[in-house]
mmCIF file of the C-alpha atoms, coordinates in Angstrom:
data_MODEL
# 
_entry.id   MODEL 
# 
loop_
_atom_site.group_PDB 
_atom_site.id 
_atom_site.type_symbol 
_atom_site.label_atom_id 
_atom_site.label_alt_id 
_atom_site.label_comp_id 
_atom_site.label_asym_id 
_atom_site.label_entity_id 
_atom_site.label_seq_id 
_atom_site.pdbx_PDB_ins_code 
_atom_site.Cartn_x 
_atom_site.Cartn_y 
_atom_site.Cartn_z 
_atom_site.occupancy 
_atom_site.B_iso_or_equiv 
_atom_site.pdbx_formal_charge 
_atom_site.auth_seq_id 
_atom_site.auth_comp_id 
_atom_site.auth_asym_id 
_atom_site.auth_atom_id 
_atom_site.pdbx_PDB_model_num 
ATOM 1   C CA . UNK A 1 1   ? 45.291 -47.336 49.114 1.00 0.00 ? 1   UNK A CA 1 
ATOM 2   C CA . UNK A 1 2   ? 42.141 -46.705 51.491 1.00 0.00 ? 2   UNK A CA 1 
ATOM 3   C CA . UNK A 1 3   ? 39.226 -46.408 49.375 1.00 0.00 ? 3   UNK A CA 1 
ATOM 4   C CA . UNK A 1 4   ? 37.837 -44.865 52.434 1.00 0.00 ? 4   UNK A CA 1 
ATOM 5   C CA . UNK A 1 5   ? 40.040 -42.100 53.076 1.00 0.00 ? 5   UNK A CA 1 
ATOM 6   C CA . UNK A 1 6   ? 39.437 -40.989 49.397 1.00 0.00 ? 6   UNK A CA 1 
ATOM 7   C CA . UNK A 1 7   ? 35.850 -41.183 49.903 1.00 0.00 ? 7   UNK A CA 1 
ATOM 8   C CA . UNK A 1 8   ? 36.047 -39.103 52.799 1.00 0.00 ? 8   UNK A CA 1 
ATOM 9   C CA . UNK A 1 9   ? 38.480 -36.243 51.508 1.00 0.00 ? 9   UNK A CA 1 
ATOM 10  C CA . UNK A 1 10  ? 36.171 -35.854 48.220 1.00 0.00 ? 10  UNK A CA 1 
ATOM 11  C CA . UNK A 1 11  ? 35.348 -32.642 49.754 1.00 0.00 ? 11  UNK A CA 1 
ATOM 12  C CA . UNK A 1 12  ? 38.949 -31.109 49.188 1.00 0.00 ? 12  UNK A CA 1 
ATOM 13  C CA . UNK A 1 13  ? 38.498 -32.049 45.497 1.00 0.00 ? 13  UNK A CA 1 
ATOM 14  C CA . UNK A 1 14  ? 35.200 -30.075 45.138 1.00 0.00 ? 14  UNK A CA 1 
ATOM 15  C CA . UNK A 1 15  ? 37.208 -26.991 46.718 1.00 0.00 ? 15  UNK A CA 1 
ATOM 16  C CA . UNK A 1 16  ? 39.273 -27.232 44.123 1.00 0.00 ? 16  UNK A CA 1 
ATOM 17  C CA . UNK A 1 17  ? 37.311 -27.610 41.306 1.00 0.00 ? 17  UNK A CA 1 
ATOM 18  C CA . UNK A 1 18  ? 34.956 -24.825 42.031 1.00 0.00 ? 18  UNK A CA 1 
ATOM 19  C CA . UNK A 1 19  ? 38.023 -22.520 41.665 1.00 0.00 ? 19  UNK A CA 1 
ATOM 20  C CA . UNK A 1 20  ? 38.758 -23.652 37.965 1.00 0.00 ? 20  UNK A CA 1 
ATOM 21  C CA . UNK A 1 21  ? 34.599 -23.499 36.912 1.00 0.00 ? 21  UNK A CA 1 
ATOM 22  C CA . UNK A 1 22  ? 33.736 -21.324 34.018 1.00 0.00 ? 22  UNK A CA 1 
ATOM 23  C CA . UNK A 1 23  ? 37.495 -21.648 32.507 1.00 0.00 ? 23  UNK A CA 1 
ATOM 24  C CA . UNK A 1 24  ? 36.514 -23.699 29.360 1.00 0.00 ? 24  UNK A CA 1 
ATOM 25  C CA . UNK A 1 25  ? 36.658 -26.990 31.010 1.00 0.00 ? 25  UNK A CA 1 
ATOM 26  C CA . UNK A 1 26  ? 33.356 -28.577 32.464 1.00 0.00 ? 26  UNK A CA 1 
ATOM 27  C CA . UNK A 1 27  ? 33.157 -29.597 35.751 1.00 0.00 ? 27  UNK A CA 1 
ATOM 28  C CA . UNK A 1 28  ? 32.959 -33.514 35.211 1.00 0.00 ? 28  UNK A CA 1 
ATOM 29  C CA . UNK A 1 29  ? 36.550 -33.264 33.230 1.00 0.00 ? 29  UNK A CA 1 
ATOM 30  C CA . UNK A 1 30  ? 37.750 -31.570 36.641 1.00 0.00 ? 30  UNK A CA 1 
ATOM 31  C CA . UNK A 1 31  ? 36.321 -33.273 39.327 1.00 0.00 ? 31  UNK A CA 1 
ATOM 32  C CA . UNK A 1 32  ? 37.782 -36.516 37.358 1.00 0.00 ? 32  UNK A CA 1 
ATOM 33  C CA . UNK A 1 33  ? 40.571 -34.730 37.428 1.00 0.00 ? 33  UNK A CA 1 
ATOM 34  C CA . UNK A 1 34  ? 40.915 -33.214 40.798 1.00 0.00 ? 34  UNK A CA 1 
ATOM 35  C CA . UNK A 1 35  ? 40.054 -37.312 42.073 1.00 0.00 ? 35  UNK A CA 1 
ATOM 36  C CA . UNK A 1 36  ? 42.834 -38.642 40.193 1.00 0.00 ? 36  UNK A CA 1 
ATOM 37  C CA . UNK A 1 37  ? 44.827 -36.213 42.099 1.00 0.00 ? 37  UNK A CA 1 
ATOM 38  C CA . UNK A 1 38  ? 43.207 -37.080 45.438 1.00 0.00 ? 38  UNK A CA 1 
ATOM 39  C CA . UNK A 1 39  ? 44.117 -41.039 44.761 1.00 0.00 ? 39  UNK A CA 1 
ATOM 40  C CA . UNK A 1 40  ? 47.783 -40.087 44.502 1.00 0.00 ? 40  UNK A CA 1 
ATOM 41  C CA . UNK A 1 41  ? 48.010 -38.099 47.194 1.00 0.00 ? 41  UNK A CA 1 
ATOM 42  C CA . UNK A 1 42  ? 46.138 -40.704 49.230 1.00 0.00 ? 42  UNK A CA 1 
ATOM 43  C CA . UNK A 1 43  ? 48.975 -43.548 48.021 1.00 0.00 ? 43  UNK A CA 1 
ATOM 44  C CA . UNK A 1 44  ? 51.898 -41.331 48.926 1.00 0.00 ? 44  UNK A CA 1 
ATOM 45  C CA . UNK A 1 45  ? 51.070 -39.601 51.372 1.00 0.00 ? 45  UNK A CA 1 
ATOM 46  C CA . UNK A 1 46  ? 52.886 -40.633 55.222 1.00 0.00 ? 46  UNK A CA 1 
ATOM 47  C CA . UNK A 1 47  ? 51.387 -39.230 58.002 1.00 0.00 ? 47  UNK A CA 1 
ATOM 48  C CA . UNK A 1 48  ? 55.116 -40.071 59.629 1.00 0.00 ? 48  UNK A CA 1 
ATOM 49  C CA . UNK A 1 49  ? 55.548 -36.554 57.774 1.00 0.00 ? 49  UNK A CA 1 
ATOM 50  C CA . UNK A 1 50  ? 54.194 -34.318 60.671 1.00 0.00 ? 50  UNK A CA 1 
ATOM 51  C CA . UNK A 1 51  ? 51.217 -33.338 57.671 1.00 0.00 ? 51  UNK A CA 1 
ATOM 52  C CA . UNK A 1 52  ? 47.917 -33.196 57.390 1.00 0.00 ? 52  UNK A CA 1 
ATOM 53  C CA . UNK A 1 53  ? 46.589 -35.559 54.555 1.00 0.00 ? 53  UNK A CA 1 
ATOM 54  C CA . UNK A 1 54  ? 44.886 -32.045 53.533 1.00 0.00 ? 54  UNK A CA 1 
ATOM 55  C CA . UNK A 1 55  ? 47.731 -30.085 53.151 1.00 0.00 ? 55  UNK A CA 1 
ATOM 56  C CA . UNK A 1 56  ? 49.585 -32.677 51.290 1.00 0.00 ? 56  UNK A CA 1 
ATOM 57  C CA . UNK A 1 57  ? 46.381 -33.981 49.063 1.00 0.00 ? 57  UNK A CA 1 
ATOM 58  C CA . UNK A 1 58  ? 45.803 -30.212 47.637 1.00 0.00 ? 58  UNK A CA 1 
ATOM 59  C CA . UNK A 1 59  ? 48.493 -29.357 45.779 1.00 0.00 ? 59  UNK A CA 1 
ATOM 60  C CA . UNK A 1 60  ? 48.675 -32.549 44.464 1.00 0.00 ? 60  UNK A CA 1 
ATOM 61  C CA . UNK A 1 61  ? 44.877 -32.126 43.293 1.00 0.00 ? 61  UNK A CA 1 
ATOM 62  C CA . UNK A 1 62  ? 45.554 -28.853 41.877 1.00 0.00 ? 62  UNK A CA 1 
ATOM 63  C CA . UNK A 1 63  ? 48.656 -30.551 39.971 1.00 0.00 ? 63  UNK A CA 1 
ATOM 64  C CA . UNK A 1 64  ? 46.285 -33.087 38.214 1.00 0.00 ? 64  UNK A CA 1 
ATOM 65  C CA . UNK A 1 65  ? 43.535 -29.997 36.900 1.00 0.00 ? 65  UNK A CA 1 
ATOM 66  C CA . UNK A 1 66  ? 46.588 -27.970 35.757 1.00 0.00 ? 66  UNK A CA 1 
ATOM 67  C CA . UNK A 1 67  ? 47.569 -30.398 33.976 1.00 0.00 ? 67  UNK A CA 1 
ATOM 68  C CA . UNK A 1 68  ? 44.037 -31.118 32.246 1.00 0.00 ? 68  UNK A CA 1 
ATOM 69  C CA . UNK A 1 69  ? 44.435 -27.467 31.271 1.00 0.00 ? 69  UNK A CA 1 
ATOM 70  C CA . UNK A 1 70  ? 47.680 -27.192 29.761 1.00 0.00 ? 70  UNK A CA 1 
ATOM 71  C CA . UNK A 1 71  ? 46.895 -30.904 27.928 1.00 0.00 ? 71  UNK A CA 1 
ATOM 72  C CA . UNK A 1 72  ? 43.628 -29.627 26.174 1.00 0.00 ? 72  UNK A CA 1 
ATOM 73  C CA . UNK A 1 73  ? 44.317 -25.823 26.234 1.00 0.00 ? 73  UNK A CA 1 
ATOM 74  C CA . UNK A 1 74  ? 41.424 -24.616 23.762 1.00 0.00 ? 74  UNK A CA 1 
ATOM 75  C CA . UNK A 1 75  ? 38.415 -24.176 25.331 1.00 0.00 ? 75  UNK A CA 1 
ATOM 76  C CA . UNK A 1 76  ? 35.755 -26.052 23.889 1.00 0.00 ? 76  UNK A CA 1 
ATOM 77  C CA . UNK A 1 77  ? 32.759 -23.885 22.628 1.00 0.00 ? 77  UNK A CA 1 
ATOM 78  C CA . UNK A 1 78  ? 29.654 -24.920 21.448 1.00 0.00 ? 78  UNK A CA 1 
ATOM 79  C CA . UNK A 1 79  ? 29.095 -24.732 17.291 1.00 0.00 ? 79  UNK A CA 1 
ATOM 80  C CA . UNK A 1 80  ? 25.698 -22.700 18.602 1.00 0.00 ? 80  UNK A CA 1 
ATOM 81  C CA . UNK A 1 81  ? 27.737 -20.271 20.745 1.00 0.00 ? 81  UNK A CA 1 
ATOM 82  C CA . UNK A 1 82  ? 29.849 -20.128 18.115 1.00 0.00 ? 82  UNK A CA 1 
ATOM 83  C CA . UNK A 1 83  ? 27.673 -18.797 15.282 1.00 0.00 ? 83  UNK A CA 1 
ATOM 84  C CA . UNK A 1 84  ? 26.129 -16.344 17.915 1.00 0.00 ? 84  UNK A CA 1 
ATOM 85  C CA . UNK A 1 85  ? 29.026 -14.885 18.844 1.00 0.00 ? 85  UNK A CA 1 
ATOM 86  C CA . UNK A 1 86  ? 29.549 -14.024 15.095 1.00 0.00 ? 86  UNK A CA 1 
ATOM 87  C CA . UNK A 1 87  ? 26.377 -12.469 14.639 1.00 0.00 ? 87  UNK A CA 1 
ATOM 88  C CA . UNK A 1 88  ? 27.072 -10.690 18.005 1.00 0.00 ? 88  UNK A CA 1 
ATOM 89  C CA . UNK A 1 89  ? 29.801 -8.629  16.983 1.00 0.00 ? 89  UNK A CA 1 
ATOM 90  C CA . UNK A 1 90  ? 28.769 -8.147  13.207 1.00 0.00 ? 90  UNK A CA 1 
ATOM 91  C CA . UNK A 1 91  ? 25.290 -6.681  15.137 1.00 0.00 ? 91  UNK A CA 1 
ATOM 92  C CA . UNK A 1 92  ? 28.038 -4.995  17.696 1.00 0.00 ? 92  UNK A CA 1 
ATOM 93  C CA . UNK A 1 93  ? 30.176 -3.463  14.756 1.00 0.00 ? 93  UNK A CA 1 
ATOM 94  C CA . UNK A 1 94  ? 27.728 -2.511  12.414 1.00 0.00 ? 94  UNK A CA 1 
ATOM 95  C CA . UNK A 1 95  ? 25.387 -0.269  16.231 1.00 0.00 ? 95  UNK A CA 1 
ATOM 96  C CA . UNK A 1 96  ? 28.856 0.819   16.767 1.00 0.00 ? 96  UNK A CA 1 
ATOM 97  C CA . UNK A 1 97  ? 28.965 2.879   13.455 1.00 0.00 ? 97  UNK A CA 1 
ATOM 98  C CA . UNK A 1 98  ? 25.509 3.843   13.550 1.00 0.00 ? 98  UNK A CA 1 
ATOM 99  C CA . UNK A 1 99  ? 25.191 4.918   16.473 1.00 0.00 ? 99  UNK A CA 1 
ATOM 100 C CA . UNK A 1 100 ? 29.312 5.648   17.466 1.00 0.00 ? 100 UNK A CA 1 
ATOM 101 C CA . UNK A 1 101 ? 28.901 3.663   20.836 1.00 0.00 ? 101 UNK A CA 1 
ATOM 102 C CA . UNK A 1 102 ? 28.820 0.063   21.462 1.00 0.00 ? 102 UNK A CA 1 
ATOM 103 C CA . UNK A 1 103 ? 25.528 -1.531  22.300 1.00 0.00 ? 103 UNK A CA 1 
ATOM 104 C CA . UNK A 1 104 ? 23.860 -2.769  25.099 1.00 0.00 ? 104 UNK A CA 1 
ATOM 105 C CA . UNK A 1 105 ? 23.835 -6.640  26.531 1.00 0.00 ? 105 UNK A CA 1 
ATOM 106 C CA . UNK A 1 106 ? 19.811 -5.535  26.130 1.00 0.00 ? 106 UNK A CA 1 
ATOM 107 C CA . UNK A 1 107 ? 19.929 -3.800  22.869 1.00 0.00 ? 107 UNK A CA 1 
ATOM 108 C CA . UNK A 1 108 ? 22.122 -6.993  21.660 1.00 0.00 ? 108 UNK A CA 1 
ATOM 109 C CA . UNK A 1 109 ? 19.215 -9.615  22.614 1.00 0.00 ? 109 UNK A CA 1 
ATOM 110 C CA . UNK A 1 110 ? 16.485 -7.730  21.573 1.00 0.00 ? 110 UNK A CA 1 
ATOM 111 C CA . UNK A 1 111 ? 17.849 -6.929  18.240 1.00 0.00 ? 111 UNK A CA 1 
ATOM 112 C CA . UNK A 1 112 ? 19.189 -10.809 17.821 1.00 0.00 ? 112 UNK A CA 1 
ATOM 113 C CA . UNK A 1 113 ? 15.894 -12.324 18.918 1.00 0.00 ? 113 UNK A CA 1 
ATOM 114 C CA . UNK A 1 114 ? 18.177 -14.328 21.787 1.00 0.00 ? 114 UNK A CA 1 
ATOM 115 C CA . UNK A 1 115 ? 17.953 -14.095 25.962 1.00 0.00 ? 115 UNK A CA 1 
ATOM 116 C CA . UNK A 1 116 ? 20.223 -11.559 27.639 1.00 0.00 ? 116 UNK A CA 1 
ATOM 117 C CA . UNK A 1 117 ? 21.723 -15.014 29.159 1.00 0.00 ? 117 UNK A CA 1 
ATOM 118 C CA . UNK A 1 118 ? 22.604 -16.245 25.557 1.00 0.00 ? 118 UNK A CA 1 
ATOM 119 C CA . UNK A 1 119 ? 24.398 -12.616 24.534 1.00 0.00 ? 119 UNK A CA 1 
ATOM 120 C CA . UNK A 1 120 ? 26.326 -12.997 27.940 1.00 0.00 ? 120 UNK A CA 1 
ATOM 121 C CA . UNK A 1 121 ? 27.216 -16.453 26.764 1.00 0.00 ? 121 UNK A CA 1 
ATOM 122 C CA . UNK A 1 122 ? 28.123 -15.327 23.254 1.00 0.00 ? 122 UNK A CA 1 
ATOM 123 C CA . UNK A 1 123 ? 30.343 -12.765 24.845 1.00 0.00 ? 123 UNK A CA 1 
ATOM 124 C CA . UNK A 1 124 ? 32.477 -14.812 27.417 1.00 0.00 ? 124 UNK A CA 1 
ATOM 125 C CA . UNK A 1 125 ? 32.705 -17.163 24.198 1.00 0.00 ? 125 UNK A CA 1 
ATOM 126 C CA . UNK A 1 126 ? 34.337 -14.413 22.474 1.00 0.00 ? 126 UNK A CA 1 
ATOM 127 C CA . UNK A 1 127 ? 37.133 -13.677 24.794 1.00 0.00 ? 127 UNK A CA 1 
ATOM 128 C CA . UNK A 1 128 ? 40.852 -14.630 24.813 1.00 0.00 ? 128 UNK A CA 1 
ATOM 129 C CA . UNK A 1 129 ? 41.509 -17.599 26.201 1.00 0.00 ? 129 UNK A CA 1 
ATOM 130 C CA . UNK A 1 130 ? 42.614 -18.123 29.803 1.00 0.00 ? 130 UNK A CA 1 
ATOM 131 C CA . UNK A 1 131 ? 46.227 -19.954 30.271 1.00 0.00 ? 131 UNK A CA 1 
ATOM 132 C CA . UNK A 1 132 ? 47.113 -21.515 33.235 1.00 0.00 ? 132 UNK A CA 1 
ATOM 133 C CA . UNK A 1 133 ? 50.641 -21.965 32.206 1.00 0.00 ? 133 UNK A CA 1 
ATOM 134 C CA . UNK A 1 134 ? 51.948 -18.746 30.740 1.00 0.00 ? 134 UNK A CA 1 
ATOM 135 C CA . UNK A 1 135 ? 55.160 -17.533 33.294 1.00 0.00 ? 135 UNK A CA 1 
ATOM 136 C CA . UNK A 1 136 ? 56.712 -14.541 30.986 1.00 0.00 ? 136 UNK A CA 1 
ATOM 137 C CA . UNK A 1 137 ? 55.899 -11.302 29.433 1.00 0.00 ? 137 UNK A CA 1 
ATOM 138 C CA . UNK A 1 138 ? 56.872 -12.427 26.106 1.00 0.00 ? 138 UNK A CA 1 
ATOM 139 C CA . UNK A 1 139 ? 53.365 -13.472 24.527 1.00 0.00 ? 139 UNK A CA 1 
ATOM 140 C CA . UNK A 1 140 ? 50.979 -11.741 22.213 1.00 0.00 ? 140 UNK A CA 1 
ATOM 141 C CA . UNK A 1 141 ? 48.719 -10.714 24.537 1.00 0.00 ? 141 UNK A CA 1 
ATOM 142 C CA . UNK A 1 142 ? 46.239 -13.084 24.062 1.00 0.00 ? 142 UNK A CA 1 
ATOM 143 C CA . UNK A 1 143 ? 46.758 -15.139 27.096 1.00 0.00 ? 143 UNK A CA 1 
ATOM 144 C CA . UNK A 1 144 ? 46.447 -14.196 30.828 1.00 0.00 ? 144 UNK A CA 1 
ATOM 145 C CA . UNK A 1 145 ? 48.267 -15.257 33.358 1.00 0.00 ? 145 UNK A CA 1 
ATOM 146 C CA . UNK A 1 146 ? 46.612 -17.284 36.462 1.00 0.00 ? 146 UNK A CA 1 
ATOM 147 C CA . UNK A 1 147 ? 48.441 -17.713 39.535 1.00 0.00 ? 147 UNK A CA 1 
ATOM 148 C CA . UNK A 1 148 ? 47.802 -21.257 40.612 1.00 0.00 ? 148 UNK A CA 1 
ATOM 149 C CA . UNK A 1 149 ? 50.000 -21.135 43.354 1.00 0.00 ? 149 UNK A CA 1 
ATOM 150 C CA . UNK A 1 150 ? 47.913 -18.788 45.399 1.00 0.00 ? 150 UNK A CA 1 
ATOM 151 C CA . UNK A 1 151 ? 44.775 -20.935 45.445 1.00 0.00 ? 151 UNK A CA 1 
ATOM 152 C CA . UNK A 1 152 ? 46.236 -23.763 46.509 1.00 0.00 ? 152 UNK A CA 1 
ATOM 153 C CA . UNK A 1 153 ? 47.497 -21.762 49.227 1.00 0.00 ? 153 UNK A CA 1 
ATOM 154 C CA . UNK A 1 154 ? 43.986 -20.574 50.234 1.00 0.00 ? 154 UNK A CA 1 
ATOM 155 C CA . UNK A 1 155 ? 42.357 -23.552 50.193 1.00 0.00 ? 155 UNK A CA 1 
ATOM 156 C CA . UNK A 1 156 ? 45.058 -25.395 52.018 1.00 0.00 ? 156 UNK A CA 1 
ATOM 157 C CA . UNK A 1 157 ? 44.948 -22.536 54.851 1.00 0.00 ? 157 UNK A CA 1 
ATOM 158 C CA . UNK A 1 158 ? 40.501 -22.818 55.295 1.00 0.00 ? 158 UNK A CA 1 
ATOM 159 C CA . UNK A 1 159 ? 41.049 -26.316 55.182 1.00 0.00 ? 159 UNK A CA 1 
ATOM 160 C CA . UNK A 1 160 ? 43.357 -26.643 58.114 1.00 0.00 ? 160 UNK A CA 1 
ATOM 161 C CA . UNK A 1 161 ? 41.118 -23.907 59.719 1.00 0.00 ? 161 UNK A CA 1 
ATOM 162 C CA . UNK A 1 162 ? 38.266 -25.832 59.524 1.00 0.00 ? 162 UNK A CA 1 
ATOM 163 C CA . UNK A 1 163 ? 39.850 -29.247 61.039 1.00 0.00 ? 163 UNK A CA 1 
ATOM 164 C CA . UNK A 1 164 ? 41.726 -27.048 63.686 1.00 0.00 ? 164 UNK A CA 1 
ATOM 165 C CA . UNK A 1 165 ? 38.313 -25.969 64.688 1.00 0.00 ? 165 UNK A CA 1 
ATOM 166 C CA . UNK A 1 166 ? 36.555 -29.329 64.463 1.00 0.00 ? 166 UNK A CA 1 
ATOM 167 C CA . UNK A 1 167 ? 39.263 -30.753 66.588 1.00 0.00 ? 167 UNK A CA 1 
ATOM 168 C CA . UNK A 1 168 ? 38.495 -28.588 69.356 1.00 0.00 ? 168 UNK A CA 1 
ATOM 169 C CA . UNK A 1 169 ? 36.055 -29.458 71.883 1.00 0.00 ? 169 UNK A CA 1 
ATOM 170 C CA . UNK A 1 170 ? 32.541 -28.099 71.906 1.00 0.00 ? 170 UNK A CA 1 
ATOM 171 C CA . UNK A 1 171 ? 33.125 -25.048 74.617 1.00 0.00 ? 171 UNK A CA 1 
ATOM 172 C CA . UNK A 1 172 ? 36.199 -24.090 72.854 1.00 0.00 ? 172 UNK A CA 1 
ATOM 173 C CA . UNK A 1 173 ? 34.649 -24.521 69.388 1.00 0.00 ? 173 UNK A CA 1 
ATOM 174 C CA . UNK A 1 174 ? 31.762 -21.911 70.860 1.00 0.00 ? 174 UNK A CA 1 
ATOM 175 C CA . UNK A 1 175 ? 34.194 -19.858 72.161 1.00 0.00 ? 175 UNK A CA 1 
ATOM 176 C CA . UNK A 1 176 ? 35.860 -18.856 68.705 1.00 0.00 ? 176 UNK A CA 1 
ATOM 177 C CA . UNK A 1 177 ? 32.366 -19.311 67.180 1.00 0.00 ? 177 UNK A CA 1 
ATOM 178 C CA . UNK A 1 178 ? 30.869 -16.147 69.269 1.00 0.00 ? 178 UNK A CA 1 
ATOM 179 C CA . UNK A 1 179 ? 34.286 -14.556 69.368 1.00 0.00 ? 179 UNK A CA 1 
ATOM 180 C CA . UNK A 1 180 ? 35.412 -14.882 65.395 1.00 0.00 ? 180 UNK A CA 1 
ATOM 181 C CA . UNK A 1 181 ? 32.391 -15.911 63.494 1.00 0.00 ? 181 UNK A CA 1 
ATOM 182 C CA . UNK A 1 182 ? 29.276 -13.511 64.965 1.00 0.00 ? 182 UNK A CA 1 
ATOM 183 C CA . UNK A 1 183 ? 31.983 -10.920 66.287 1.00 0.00 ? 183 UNK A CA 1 
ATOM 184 C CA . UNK A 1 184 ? 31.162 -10.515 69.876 1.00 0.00 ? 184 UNK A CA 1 
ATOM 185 C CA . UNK A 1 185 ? 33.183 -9.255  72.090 1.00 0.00 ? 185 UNK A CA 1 
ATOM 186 C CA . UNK A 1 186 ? 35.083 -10.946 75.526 1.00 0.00 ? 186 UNK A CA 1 
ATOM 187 C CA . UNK A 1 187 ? 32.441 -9.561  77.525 1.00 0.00 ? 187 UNK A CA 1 
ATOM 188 C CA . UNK A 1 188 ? 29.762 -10.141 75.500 1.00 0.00 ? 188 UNK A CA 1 
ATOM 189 C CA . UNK A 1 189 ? 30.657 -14.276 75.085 1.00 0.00 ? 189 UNK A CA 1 
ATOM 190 C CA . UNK A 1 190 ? 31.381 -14.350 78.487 1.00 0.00 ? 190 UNK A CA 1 
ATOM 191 C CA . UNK A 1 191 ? 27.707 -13.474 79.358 1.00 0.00 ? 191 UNK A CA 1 
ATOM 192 C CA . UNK A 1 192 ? 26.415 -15.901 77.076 1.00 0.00 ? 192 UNK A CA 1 
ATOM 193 C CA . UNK A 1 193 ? 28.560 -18.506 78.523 1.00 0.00 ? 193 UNK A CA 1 
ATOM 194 C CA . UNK A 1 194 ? 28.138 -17.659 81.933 1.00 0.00 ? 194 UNK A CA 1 
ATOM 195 C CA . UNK A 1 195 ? 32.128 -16.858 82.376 1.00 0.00 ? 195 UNK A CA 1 
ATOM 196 C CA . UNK A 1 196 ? 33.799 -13.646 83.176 1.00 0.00 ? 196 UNK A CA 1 
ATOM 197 C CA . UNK A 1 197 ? 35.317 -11.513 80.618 1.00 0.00 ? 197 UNK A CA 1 
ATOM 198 C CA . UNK A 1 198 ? 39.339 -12.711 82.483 1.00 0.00 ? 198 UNK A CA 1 
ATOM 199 C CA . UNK A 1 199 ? 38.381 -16.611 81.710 1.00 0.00 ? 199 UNK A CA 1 
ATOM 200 C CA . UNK A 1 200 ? 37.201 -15.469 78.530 1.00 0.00 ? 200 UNK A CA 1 
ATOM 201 C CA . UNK A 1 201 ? 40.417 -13.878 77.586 1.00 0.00 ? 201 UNK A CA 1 
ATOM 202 C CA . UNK A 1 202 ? 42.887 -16.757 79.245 1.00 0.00 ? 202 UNK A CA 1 
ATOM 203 C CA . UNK A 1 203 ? 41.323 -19.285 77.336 1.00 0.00 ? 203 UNK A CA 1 
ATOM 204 C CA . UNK A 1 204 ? 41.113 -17.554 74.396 1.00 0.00 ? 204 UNK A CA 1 
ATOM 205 C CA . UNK A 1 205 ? 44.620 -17.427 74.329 1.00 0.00 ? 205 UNK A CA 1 
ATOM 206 C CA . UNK A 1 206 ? 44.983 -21.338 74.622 1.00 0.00 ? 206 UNK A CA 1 
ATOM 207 C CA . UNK A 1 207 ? 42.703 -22.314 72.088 1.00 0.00 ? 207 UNK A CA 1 
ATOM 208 C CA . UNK A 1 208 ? 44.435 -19.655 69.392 1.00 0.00 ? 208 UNK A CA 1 
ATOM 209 C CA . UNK A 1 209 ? 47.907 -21.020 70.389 1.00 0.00 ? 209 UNK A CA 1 
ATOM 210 C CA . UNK A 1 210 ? 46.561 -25.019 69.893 1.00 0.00 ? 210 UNK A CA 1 
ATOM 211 C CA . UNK A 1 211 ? 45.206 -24.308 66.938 1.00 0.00 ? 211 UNK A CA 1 
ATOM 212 C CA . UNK A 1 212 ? 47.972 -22.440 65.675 1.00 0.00 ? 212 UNK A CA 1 
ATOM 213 C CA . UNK A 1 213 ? 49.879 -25.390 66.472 1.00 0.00 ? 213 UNK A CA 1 
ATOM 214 C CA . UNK A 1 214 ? 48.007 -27.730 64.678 1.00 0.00 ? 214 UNK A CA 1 
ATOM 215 C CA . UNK A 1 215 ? 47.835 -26.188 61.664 1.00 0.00 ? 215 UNK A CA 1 
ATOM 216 C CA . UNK A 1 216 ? 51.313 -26.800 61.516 1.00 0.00 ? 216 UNK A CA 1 
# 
């Protein structure tokens, strides 16, 4: 294994991660996760493959913080959070009859003596939990359904975006940079540049057919 081709792909684990934050599972757990992930892809991986180490490494990342989630499936919720979000919806049910709506986040912390914060807290707290592994109809409702699949996808596809683009050489890189990034158009980059508008447009072409290529 090449300790330094994990250090430098730590930034595909941080992609990741950030897509699994706020689930029940605190970012340390995943990013321990996600690098666990990272290692194995690193040992297996053979470039002899035609892949990039990226598009192998992330679904094997996202493998190893699925499986953190359907090992400890409970989200863990603090005993405080706990006992507020029991006083939140005895406050909730007892406005509700009084005043036959349900209160505000506002109305909640002022009458609780908490932060508007806390009562959003207390609320997220309260919901049903999110499973990463449910694939039917059959359940009791309680669970919802996360499609996995589709972030590794996106992640994968930005990821070989952004080393197709730093593979390119600085004119071309400025080229898509005017072009796709600050949306000029082939006339307009070709003034900045000090091209025409038809060199503009031929290499254009090139440069979206090599990157194409290389992102496999």
């Amino acid at each position: 294994m090449n300790d330094k081709t994990v250090e430098e792909n730590l930034g595909l684990v941080h992609a990741c991660c950030k897509r699994f934050t706020g689930r029940g599972i605190d970012y340390e757990e995943l990013y321990c996760a996600g690098c666990l992930g990272l290692v194995k892809a690193v040992r297996r991986f053979k470039p002899e493959l035609g892949l990039q180490l990226s598009t192998y490494a992330v679904p094997v990342i996202l493998g190893e913080i699925k499986l953190l989630f359907r090992e400890g499936s409970t989200v863990k919720v603090s005993r405080g959070l706990k006992d507020l979000s029991m006083k939140l919806r005895r406050f909730s049910d007892s406005f509700s009859a009084e005043h036959d709506r349900e209160p505000t986040v506002s109305e909640a912390a002022q009458a609780l003596g908490v932060s508007v914060e806390k009562v959003a807290d207390a609320l997220s707290a309260s919901r049903p939990v999110l499973s990463l592994t449910a694939d039917s109809d059959d359940d009791d409702g309680q669970e919802l359904d996360i499609k996995c699949d589709d972030i590794a996808d996106k992640v994968t596809e930005r990821l070989a975006l952004r080393q197709a683009l730093n593979s390119l050489d600085e004119g071309d890189r400025r080229i898509i940079e005017l072009r796709y990034f600050q949306g000029l158009t082939q006339t307009k980059t070709a003034e900045r540049l000090n091209l025409t508008q038809v060199q503009i447009s031929r290499r254009e072409k090139k440069i979206l057919t090599l990157m194409r290529a290389r992102m496999g």
